[in-house]
Structure formats: structure tokens, C-alpha cells
N, C-alpha and C positions, 0 to 999 in steps of 0.2 A: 115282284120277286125279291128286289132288296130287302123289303120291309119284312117277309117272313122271313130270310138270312139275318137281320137284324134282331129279329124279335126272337128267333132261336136259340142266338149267339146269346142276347139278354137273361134267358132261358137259363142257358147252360151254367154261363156265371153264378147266375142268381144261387140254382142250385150245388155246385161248388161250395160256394161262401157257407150257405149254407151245412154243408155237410163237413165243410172245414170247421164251422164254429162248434158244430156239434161233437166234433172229435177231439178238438182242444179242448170242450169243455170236460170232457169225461176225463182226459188226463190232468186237467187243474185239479179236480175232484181227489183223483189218486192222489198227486202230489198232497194235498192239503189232508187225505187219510195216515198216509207216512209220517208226516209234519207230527199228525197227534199221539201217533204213534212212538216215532222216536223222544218226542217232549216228556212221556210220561214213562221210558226208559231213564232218560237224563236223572228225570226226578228220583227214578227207582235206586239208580247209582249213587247219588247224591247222598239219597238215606243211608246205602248200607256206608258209602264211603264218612259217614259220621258216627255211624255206629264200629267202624273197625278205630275212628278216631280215638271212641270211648274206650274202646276195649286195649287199644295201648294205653290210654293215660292210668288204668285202671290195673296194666298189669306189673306195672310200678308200685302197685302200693302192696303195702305188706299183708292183707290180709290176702289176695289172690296168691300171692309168694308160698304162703306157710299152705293154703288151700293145695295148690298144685306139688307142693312139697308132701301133703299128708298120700293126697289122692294117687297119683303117678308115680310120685316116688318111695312110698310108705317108708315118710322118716315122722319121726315123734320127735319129742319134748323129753329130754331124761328123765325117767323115774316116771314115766306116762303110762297109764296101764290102757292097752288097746283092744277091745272086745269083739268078738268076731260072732257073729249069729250061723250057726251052721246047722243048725233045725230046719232048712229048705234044702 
């Protein structure tokens, strides 16, 4: 009679462990999908955070200056003749 309370008990653990290990493992799983997940955000930020880098060092220079002055602000150059297409 002990020996089957024994071997039950063995039993019981045995399958625990088991159903623990398998439950851990599906959550290591998720973890390590998050992981590549958030990695390849990082990455994404990184890019645009070099591209906004660009885009200040770029809007110091004078041609974006006179650019955003023509577009936005429709200023000219004295004595500029500025043509306007109104056939559409």
C-alpha cells in the first residue's frame, strides 16, 4: 500500500514538473518574441532619430533657408520675375 502512495505521489510530481516546464517554456518563447520585437523598434527609432539629426544639420544651411523662404513664405530675390502656370 505504501509503494502505490509512493509511486502516485512520484506520479503527481513527475507530472507537475512537467507541465511546469512546459508553461515556462511557452512564456520564455513570448519573452524572446517581445525581445525581437522591441529590438527592431529600437532600431526603427535609431533610424528616424538620425534622420531628424540630418534634417537639423541641413536646415542651417542656406539653400533649405532660401527653399522654405520661396515655398512658405513666397519671398523672391529683387527684380525676380516669378511665373505662376494657371492652365490647370
Amino acid at each position: 500500500m505504501k509503494k502505490i502512495y509512493r509511486n502516485l505521489i512520484i506520479i503527481i510530481v513527475g507530472i507537475y514538473a512537467v507541465f511546469t516546464l512546459v508553461s515556462q517554456q511557452k512564456t520564455l518563447n513570448e519573452y524572446a518574441e517581445n525581445s525581437k520585437e522591441l529590438s527592431k523598434q529600437i532600431e526603427e527609432q535609431e533610424q528616424y532619430k538620425e534622420e531628424l539629426a540630418k534634417q537639423k544639420e541641413d536646415a542651417n544651411s542656406l539653400e533649405v533657408i532660401e527653399q522654405t523662404a520661396r515655398e512658405k513664405l513666397d519671398m523672391y530675390y529683387p527684380n525676380e520675375k516669378v511665373y505662376i502656370d494657371q492652365g490647370m
